[in-house]
VEXGU-35316 format. One record per residue (C-alpha): residue number from 1; residue in three letters; x, y, z. Coordinates in nm, 4 decimals. Example, Ala and Ser with C-alpha at 12.3 -4.5 7.8 and 13.67 -1.06 7.14 Angstrom:
% VEXGU-35316
@k:1, r:Ala, px:1.2300, py:-0.4500, pz:0.7800
@k:2, r:Ser, px:1.3670, py:-0.1060, pz:0.7140
END
This chain:
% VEXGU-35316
@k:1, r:Unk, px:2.1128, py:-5.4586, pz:-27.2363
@k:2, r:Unk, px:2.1877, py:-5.1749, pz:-26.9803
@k:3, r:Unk, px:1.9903, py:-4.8417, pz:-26.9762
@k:4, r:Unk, px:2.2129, py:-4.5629, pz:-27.0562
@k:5, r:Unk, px:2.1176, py:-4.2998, pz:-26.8268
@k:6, r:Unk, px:2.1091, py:-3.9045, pz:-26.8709
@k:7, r:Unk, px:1.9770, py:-3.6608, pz:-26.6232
@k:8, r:Unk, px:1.7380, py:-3.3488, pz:-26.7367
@k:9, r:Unk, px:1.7340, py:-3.0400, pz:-26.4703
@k:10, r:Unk, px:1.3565, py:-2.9333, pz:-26.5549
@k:11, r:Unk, px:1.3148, py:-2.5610, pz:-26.4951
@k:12, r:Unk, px:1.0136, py:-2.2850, pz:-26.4890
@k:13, r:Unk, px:1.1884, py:-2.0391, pz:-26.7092
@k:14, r:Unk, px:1.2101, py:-1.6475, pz:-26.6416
@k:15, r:Unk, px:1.2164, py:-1.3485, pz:-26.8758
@k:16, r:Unk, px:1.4859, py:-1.2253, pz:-26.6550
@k:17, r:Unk, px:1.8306, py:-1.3166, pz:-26.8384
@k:18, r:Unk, px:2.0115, py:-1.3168, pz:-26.5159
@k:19, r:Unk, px:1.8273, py:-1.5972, pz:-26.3305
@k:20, r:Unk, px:1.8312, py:-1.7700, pz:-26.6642
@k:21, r:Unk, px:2.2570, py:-1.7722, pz:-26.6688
@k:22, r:Unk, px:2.1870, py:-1.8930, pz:-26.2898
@k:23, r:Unk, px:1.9842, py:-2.1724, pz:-26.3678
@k:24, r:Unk, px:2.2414, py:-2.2969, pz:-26.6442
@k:25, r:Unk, px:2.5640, py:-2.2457, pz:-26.4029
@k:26, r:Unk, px:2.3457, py:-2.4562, pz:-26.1478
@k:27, r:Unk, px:2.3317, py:-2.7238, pz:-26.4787
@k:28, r:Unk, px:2.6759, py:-2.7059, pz:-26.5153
@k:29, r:Unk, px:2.7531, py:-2.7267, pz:-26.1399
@k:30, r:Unk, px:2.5193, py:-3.0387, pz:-26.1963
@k:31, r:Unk, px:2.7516, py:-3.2119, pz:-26.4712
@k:32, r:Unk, px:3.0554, py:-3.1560, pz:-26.2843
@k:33, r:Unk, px:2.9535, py:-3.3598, pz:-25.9773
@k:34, r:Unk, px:2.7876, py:-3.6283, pz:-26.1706
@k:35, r:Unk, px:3.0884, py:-3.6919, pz:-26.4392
@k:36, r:Unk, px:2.9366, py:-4.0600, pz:-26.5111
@k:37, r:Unk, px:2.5734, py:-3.8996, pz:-26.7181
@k:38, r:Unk, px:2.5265, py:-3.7007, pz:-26.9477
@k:39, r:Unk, px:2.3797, py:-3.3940, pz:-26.7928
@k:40, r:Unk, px:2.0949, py:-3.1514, pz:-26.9938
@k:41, r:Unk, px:1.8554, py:-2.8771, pz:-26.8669
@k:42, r:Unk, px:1.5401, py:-2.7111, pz:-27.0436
@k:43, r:Unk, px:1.2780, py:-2.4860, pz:-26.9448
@k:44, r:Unk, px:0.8896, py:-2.4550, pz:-26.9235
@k:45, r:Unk, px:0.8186, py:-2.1740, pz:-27.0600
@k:46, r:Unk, px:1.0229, py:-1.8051, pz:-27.1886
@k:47, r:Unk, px:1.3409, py:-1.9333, pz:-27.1533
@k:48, r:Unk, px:1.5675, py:-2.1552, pz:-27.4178
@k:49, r:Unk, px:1.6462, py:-2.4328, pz:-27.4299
@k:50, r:Unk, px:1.2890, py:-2.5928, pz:-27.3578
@k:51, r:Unk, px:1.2594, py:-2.8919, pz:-27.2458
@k:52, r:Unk, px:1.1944, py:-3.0777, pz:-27.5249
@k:53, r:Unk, px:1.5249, py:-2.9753, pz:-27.6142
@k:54, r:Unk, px:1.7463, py:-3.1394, pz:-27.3790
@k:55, r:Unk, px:1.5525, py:-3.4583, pz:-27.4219
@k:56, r:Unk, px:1.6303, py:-3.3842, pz:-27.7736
@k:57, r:Unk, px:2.0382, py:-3.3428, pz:-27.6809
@k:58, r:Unk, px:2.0021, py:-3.6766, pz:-27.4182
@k:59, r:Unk, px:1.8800, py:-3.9014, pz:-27.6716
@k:60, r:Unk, px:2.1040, py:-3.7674, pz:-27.9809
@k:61, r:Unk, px:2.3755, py:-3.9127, pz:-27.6781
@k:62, r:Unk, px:2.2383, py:-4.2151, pz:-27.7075
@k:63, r:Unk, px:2.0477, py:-4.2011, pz:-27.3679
@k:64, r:Unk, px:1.7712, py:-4.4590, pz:-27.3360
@k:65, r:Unk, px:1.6231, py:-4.3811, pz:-26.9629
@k:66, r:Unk, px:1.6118, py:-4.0154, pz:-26.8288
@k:67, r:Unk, px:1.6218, py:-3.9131, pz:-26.4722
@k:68, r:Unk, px:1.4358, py:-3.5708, pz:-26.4853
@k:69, r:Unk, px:1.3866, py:-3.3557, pz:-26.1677
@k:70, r:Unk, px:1.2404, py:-3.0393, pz:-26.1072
@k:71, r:Unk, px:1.4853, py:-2.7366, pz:-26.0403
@k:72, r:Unk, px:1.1936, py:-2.6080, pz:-25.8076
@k:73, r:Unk, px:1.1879, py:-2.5615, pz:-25.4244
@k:74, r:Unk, px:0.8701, py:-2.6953, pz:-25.3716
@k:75, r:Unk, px:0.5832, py:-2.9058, pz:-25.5320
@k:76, r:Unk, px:0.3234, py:-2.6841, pz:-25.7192
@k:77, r:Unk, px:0.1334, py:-2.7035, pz:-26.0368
@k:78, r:Unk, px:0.4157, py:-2.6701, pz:-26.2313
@k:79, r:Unk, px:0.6434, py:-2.9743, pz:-26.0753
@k:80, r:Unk, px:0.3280, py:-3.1575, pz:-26.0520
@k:81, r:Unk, px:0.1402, py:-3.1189, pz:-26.3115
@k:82, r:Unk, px:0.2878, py:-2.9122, pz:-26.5929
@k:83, r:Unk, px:0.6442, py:-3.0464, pz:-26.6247
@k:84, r:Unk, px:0.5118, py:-3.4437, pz:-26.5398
@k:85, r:Unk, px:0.2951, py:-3.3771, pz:-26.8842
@k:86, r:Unk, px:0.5816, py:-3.1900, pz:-27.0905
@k:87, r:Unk, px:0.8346, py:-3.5552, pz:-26.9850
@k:88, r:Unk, px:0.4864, py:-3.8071, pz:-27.0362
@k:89, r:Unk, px:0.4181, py:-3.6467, pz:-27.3704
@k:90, r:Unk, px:0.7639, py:-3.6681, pz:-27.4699
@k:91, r:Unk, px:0.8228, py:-4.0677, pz:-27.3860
@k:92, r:Unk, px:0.5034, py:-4.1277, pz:-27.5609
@k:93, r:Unk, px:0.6125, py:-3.9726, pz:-27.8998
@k:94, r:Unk, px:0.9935, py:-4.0695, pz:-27.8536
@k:95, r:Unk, px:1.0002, py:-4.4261, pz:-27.7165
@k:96, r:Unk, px:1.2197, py:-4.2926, pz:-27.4228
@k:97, r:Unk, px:1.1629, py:-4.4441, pz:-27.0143
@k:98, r:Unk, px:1.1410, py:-4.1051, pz:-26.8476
@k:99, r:Unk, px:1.1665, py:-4.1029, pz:-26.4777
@k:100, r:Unk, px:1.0673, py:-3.8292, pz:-26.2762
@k:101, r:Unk, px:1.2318, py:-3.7073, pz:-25.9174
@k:102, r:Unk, px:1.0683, py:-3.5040, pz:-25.6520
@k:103, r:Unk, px:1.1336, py:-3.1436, pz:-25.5898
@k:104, r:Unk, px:1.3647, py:-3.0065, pz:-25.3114
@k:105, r:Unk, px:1.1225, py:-2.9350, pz:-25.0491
@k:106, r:Unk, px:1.2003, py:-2.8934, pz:-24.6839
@k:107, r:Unk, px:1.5660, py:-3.0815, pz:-24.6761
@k:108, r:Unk, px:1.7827, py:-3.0543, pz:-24.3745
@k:109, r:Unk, px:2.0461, py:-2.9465, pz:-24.6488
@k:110, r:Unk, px:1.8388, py:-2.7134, pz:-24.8063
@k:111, r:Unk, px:1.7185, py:-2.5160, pz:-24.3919
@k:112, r:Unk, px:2.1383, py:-2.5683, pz:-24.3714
@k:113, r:Unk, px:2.1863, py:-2.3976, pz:-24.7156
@k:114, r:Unk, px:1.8940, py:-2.1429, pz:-24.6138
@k:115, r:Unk, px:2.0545, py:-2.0734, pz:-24.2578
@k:116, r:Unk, px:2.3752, py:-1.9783, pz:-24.4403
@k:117, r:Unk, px:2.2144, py:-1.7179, pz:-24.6226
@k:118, r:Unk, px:2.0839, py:-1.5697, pz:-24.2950
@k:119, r:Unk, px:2.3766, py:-1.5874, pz:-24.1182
@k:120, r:Unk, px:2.5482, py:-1.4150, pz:-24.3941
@k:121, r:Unk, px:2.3498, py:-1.1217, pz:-24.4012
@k:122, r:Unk, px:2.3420, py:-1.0935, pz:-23.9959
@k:123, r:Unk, px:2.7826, py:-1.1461, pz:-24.0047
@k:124, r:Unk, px:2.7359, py:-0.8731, pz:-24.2863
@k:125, r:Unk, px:2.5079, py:-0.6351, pz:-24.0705
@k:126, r:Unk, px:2.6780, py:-0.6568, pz:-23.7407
@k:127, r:Unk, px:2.5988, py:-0.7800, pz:-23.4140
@k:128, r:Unk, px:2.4350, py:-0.4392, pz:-23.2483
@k:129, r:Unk, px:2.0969, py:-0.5719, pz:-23.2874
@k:130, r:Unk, px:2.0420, py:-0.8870, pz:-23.0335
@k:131, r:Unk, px:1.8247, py:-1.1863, pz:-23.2143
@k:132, r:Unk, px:1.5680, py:-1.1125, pz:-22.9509
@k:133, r:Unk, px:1.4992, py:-0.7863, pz:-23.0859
@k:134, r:Unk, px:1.4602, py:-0.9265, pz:-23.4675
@k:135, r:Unk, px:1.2377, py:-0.9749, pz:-23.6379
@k:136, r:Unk, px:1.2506, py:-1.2413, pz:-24.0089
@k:137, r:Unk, px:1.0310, py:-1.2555, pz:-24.3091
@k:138, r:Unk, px:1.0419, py:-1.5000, pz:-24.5269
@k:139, r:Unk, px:0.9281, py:-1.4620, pz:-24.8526
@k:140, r:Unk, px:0.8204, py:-1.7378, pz:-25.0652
@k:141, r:Unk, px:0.6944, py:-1.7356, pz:-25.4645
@k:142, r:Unk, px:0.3726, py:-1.8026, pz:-25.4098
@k:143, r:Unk, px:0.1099, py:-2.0016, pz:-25.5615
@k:144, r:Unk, px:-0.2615, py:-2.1062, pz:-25.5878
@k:145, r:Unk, px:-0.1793, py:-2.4478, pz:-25.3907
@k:146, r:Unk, px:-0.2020, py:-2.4476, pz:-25.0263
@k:147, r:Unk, px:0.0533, py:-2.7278, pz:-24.9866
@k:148, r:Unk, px:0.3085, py:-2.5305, pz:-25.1639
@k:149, r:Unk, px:0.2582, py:-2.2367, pz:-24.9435
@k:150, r:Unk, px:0.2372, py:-2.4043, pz:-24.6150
@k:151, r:Unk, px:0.6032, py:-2.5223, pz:-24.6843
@k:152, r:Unk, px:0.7201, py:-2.1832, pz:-24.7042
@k:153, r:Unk, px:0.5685, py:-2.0996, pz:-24.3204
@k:154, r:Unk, px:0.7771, py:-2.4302, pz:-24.2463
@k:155, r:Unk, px:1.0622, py:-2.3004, pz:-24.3445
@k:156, r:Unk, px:1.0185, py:-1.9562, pz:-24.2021
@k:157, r:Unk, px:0.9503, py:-2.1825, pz:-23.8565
@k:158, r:Unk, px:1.2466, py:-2.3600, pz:-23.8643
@k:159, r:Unk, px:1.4746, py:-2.0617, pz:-23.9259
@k:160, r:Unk, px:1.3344, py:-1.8618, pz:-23.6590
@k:161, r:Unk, px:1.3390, py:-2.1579, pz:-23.4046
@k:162, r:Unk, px:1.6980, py:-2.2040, pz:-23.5394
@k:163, r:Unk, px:1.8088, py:-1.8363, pz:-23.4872
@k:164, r:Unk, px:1.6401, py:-1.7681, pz:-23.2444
@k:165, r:Unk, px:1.4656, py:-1.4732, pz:-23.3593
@k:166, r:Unk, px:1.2232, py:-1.2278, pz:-23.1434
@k:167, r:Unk, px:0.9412, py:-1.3020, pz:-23.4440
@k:168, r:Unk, px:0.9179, py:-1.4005, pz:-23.7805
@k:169, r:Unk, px:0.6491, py:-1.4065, pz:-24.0601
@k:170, r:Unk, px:0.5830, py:-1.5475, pz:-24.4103
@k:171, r:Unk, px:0.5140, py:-1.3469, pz:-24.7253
@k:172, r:Unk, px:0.4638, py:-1.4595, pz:-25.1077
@k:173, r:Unk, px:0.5533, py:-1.2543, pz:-25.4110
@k:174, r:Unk, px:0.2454, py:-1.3221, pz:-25.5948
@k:175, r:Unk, px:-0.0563, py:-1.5091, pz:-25.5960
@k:176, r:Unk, px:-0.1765, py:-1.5509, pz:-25.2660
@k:177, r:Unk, px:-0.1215, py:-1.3141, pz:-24.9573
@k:178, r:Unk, px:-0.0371, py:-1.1655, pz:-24.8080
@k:179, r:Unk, px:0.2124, py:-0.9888, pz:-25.0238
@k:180, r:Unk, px:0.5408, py:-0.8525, pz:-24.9343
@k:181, r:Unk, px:0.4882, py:-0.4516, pz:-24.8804
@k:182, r:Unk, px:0.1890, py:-0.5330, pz:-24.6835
@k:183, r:Unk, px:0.3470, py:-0.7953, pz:-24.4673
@k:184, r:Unk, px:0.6387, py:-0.5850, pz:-24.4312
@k:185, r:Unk, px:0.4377, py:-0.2808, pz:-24.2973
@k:186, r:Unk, px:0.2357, py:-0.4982, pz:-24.0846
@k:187, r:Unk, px:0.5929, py:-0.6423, pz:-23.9417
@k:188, r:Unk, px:0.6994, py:-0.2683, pz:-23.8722
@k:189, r:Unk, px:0.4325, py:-0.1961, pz:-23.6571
@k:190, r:Unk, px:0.5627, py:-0.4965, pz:-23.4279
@k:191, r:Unk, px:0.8214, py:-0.3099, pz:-23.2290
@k:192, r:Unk, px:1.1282, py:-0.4644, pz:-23.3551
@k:193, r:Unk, px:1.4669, py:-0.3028, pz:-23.4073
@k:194, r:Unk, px:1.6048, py:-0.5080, pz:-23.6885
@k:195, r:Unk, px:1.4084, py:-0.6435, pz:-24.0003
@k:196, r:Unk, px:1.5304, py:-0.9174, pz:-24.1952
@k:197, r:Unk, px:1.3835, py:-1.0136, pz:-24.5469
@k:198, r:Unk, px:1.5080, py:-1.3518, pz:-24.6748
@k:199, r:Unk, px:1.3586, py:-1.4334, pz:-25.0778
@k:200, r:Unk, px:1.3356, py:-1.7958, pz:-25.0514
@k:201, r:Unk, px:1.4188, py:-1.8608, pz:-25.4133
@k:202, r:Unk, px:1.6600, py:-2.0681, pz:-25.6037
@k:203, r:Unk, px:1.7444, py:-1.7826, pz:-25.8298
@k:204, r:Unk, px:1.7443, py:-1.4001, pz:-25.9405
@k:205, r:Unk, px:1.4908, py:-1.2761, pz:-26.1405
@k:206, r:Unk, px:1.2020, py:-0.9662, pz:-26.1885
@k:207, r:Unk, px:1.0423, py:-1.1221, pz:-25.8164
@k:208, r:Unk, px:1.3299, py:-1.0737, pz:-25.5918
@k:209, r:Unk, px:1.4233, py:-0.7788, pz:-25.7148
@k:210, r:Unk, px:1.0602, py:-0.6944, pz:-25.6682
@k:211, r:Unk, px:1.0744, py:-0.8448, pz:-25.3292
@k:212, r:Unk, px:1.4182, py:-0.6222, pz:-25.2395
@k:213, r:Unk, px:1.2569, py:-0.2988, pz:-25.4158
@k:214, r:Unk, px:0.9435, py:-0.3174, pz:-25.1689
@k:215, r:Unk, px:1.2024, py:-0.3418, pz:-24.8778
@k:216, r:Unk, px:1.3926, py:-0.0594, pz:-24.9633
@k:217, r:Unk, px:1.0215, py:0.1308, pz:-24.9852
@k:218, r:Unk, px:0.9054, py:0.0283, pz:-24.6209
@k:219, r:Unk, px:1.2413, py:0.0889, pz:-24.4951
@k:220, r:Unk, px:1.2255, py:0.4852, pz:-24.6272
@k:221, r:Unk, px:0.9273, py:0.4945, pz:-24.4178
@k:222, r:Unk, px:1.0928, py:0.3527, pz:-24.1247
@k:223, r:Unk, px:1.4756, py:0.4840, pz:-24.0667
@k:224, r:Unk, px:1.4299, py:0.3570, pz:-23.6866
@k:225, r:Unk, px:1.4353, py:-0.0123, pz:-23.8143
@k:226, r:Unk, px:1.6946, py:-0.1740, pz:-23.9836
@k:227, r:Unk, px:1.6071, py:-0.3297, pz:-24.2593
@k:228, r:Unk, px:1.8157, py:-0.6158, pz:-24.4321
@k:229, r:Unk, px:1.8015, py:-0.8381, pz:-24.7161
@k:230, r:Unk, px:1.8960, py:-1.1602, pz:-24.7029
@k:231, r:Unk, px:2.0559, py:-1.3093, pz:-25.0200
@k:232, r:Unk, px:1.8850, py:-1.5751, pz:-25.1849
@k:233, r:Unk, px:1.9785, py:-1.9473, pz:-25.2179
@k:234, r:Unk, px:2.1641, py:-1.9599, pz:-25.5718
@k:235, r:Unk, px:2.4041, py:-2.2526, pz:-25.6316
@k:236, r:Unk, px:2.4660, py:-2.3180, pz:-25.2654
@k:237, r:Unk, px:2.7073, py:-2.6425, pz:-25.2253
@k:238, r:Unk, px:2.3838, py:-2.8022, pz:-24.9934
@k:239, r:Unk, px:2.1873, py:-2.7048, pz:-25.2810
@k:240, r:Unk, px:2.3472, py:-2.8991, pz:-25.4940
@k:241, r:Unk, px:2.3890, py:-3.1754, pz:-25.2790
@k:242, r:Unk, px:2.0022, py:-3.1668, pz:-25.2523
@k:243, r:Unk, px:1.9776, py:-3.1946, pz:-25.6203
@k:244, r:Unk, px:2.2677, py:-3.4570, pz:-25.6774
@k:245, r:Unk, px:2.0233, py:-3.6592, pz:-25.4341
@k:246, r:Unk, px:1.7107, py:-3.6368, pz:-25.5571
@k:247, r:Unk, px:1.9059, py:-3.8149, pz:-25.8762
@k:248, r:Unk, px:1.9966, py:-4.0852, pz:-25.6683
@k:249, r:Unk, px:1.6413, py:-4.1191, pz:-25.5520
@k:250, r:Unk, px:1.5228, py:-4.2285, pz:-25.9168
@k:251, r:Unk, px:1.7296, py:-4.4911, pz:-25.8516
@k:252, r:Unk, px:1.6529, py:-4.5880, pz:-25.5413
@k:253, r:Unk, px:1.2728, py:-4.5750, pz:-25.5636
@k:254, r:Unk, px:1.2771, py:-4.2710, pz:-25.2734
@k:255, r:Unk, px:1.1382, py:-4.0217, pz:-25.5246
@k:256, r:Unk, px:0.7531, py:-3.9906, pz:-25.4750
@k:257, r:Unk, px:0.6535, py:-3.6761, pz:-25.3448
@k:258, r:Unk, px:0.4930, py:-3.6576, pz:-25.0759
@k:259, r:Unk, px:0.0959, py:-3.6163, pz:-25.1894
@k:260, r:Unk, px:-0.0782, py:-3.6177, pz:-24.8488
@k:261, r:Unk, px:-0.1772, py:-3.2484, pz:-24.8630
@k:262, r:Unk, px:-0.2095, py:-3.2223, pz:-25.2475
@k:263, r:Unk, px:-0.4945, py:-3.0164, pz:-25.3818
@k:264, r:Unk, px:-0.4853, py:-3.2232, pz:-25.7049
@k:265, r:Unk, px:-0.5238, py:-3.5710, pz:-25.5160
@k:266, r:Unk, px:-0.7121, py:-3.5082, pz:-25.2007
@k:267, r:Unk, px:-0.9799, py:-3.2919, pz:-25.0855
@k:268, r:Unk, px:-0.8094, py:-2.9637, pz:-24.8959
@k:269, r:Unk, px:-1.0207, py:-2.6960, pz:-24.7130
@k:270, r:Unk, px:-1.1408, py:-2.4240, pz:-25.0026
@k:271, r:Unk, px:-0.9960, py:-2.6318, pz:-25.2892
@k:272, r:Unk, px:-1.2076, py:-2.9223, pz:-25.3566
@k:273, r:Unk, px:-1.2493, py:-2.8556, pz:-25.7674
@k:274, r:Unk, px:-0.9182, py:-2.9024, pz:-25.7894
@k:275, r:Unk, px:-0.9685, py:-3.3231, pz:-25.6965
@k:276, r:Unk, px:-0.8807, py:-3.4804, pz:-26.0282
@k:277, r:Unk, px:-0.7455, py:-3.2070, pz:-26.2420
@k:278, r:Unk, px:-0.6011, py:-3.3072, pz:-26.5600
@k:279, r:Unk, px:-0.2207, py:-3.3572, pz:-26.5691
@k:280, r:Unk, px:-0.1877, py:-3.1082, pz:-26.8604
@k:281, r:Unk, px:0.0793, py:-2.8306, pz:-26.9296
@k:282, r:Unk, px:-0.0955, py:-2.5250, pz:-26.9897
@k:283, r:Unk, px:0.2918, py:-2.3683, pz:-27.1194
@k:284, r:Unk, px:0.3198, py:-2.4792, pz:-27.4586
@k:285, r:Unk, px:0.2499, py:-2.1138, pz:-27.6088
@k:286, r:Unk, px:0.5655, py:-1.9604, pz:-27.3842
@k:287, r:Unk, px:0.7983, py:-2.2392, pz:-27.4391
@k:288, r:Unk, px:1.1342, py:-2.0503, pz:-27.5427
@k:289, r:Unk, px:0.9650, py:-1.7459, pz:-27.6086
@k:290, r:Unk, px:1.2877, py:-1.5188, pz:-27.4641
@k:291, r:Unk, px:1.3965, py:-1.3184, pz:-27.1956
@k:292, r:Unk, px:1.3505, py:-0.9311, pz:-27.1902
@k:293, r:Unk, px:1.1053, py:-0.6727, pz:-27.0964
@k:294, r:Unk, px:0.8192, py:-0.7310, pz:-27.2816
@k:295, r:Unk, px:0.4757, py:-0.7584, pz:-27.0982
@k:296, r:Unk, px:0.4454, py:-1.1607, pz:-27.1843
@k:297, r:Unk, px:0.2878, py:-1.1978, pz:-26.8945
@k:298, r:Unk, px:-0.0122, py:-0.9921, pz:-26.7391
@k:299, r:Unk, px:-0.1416, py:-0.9950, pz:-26.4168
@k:300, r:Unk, px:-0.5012, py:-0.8924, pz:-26.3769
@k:301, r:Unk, px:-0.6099, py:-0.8565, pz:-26.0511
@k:302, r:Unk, px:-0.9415, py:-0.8962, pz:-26.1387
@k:303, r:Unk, px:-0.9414, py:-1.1855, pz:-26.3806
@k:304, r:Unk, px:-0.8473, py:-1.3950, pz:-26.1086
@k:305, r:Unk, px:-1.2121, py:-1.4477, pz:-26.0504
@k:306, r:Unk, px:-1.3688, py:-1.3086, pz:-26.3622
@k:307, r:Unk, px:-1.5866, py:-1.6103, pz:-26.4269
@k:308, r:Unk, px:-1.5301, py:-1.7965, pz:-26.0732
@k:309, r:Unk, px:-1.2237, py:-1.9285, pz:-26.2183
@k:310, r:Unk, px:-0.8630, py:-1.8953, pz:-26.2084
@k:311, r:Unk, px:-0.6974, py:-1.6634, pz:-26.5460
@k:312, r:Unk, px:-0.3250, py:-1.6358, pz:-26.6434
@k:313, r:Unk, px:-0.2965, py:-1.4341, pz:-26.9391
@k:314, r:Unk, px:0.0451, py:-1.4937, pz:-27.1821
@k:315, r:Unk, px:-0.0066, py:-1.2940, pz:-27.4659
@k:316, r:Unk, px:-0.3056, py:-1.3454, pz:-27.6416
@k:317, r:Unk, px:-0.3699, py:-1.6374, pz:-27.4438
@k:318, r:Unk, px:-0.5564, py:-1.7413, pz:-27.1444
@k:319, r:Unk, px:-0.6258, py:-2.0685, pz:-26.9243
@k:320, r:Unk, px:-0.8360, py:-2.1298, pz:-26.6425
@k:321, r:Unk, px:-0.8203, py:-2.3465, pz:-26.3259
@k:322, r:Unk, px:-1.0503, py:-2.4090, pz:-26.0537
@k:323, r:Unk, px:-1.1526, py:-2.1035, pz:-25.8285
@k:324, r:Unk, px:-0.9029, py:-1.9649, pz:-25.5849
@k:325, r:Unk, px:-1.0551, py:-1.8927, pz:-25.2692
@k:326, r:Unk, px:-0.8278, py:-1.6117, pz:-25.2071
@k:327, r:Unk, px:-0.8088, py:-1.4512, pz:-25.4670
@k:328, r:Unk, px:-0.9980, py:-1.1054, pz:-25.3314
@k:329, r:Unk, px:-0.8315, py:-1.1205, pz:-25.0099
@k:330, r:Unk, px:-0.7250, py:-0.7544, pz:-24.9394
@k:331, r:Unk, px:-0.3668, py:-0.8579, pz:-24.8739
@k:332, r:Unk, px:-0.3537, py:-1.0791, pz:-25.1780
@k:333, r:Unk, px:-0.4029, py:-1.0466, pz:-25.5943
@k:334, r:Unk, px:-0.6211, py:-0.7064, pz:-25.5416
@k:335, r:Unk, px:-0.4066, py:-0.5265, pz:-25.3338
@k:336, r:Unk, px:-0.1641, py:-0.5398, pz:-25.6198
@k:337, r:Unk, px:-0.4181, py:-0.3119, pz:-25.8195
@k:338, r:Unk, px:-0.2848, py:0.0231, pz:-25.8668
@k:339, r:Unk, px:-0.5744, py:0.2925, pz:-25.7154
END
């Protein structure tokens, strides 16, 4: 007997209500182009539904063999470890074949998708600066996993070979450095006319609007510069075509990511503890825990290496990871301390 297949759009989650609307208009984008499955989504952790509850909605549909993928742009702990054990734990207790797809990544659709952004806020900011005499930054999430990062500088490469641009350089919201108002002051110091900031995120959400708030705060310091922000990705049409084919790739047996600089399989420069990690979830106490403004979760500066290990704090909970070799790095966590 034939599998009946449904595909599950796996998600982080955000306490921000408008990149959670986002990330279901993306789902239903999803179930438009592929009429012949049934089509759920779920998230990690704040946001509802969880997971767990699309699986739930697949199989009540009579689904027998899922084709999950990650709604992330690139490979971290969550699409590799956190969401893989979420999807495993579920199969085991439900009886359900569970296949999982690789995140975007760096996609000739996705640098297409990402150039139209650019060249959207350029067409919107007229043509008296020349390329030659602008300057990009690309900022990317941000995360304790070298591979993860590196992909953003990739991408910030390939746009400003693409453009054209006089310079460019990469900043991260959070996590590792450097961070955005110190990369952005560094990039005014450079000489250049223009200043474009690009978020390189799928969505909306308390970091861009971070990310566009420290703009607007380097650019009152500099009225000879031009500052613009780039719009983010959203539910480009290459997006989606990036997603509809990582779907396909289930199916095809093109889905394994690519592991050759992953901190959890091989040894990488500063992160050798994390060889071997356990493929664990370490989410289960924000699952669908809601949007809004409350402080769920707390960044301490200091905690990052209280301990020689790794902290996030949710609540009245903690977990720890391996060291992070960056994590006093004067344009990283601790320059996000408040003097």
């Amino acid at each position: 007997m034939a599998d009946r297949l449904g595909v599950m759009l796996c998600g982080h989650g955000s306490r921000d209500q408008d990149a959670v609307t986002e990330f279901a208009v993306l789902s239903r984008h999803l179930k438009q182009r592929l009429p012949q499955y049934p089509v759920e989504y779920g998230y990690l952790e704040f946001a509802t539904p969880i997971i767990r509850n699309g699986l739930d909605n697949l199989k009540a549909q009579g689904v027998t063999r899922v084709l999950a993928v990650p709604g992330m742009l690139f490979a971290a702990g969550h699409a590799k470890n956190d969401i893989p054990s979420v999807l495993n734990t579920y199969a085991a207790q439900n009886g359900l074949r569970i296949d999982y797809g690789k995140e975007l990544g760096i996609d000739p659709k996705m640098m297409r998708a990402a150039g139209d952004r650019v060249q959207q806020a350029l067409d919107a900011a007229g043509n008296d600066v020349p390329r030659h005499e602008t300057l990009l930054v690309v900022v990317g999430r941000g995360a304790s996993d070298p591979d993860a990062n590196s992909n953003v500088s990739k991408v910030t490469r390939l746009l400003w070979e693409g453009f054209g641009f006089g310079w460019a350089e990469t900043a991260y919201s959070g996590v590792t450095f450097p961070l955005v108002e110190p990369a952005l002051k560094h990039a005014a110091k450079l000489g250049y006319r223009r200043i474009l900031v690009f978020p390189y995120f799928l969505f909306t959400g308390i970091l861009v609007q971070r990310i566009y708030d420290a703009t607007d705060a380097v650019a009152a310091r500099h009225p000879e510069i031009s500052f613009v922000k780039v719009p983010y990705l959203n539910d480009h049409p290459l997006v989606l075509d990036t997603f509809i084919e990582r779907v396909e790739q289930i199916l095809s047996g093109d889905n394994a990511m690519n592991c050759q600089m992953c901190k959890y399989r091989t040894q990488v420069l500063g992160f050798e503890a994390d060889v071997g990690a356990a493929q664990e979830s370490q989410h289960h106490h924000v699952e669908g825990i809601g949007t809004g403004s409350a402080p769920l979760f707390t960044f301490d500066p200091d905690a990052i290496v209280k301990g020689g290990h790794h902290h996030h704090h949710h609540g009245d909970h903690d977990h720890t990871h391996a060291p992070y070799p960056h994590a006093d790095h004067p344009l990283g966590p601790n320059s996000m301390k408040k003097p």
